[in-house]
C-alpha positions in Angstrom: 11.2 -8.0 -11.7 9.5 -10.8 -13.0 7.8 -13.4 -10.8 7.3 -16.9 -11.0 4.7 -19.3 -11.1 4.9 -22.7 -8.8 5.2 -25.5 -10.9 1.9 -26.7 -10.2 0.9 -23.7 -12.0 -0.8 -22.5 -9.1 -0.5 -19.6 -7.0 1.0 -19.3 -3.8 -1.5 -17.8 -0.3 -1.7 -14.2 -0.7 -0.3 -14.2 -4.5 -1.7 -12.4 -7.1 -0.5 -12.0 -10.8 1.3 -8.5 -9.6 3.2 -9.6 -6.1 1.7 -10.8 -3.0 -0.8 -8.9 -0.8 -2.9 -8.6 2.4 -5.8 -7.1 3.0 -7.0 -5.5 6.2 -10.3 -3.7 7.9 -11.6 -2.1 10.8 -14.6 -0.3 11.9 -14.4 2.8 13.2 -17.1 4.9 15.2 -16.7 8.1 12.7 -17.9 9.3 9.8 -16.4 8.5 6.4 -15.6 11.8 5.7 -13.3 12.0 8.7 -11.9 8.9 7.8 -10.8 10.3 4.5 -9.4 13.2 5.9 -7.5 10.9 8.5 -5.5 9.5 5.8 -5.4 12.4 2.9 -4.1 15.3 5.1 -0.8 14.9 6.1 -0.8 16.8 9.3 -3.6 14.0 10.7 -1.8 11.3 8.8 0.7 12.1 10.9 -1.1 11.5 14.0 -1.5 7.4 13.4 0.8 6.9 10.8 4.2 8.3 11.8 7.1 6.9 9.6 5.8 5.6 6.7 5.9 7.9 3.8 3.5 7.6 1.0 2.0 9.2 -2.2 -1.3 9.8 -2.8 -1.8 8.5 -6.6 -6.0 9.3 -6.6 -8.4 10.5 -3.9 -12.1 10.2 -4.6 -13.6 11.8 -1.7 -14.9 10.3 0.9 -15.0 6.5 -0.4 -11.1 5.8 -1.7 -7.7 6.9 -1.7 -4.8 4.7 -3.6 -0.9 5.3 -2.4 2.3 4.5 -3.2 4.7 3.4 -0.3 8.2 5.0 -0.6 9.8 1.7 1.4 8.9 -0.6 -1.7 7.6 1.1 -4.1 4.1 -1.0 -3.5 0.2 -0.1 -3.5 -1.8 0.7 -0.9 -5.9 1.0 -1.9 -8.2 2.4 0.7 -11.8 2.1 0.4 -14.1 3.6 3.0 -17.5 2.6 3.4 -20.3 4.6 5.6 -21.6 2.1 7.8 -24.7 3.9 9.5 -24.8 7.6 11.6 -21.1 8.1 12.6 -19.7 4.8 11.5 -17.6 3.8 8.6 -15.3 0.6 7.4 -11.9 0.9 6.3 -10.4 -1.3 4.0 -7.0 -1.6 3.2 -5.6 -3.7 0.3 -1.8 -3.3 -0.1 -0.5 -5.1 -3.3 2.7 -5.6 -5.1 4.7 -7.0 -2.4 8.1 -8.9 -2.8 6.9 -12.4 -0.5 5.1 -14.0 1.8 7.3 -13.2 4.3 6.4 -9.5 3.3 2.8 -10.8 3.8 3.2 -11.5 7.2 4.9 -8.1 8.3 2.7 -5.7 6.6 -0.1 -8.1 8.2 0.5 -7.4 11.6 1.6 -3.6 10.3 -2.0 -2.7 9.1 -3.0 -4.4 11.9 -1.8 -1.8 14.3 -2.2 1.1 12.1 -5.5 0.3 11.8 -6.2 -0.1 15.2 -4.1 3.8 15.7 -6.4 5.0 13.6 -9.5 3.8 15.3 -7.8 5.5 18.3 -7.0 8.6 16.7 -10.7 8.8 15.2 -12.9 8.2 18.2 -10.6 10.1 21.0 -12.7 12.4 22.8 -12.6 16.1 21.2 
């Protein structure tokens, strides 16, 4: 699929040379290695991230993992960073979407994934 360049010869918001994309973060009261396992191991995957079925391309534990989403065949980079004693960021950089109106949905998408996850990570044991 070849993509297009406005004739301005700029880029459109959110357009890199590959597709569009969106970035999103959160922190998250937990460790980064509990993080990692939140989105490596299926069964917990599960638990925040039901319907959306991915492959895991490369997992360097407990700082990255980089997917491929089934839907649209796009990528999905994770990058967790230990933020302190039982706090961590989580980054998520999805790339290789089709538009901007793509944009916009997997905006408010990773939004409230992101926000599950928070749930899911700091529930009480």
């Amino acid at each position: 699929m070849k993509r297009s360049i406005p004739a301005s010869g700029r880029r459109d918001v959110n357009q890199r040379a590959g597709g569009f994309a969106v970035s999103a973060s959160r922190t998250i009261a937990a460790s980064a290695a509990a993080a990692f396992a939140a989105w490596t191991v299926a069964r917990r995957r599960a638990h925040w991230l039901s319907g959306v079925k991915l492959t895991i391309r490369h997992a360097a534990a407990p700082k990255s993992v980089r997917l491929t989403c089934h839907d649209d065949g796009s990528d999905i980079e994770v990058v967790i960073t230990a933020r302190g004693r039982g706090r961590c960021i989580v980054v998520v950089d999805h790339t290789r979407l089709a538009d901007a109106k793509m944009v916009a949905e997997r905006r408010h998408c990773w939004k409230e994934m992101l926000a599950a996850l928070k749930h899911y990570l700091e529930r009480p044991a």
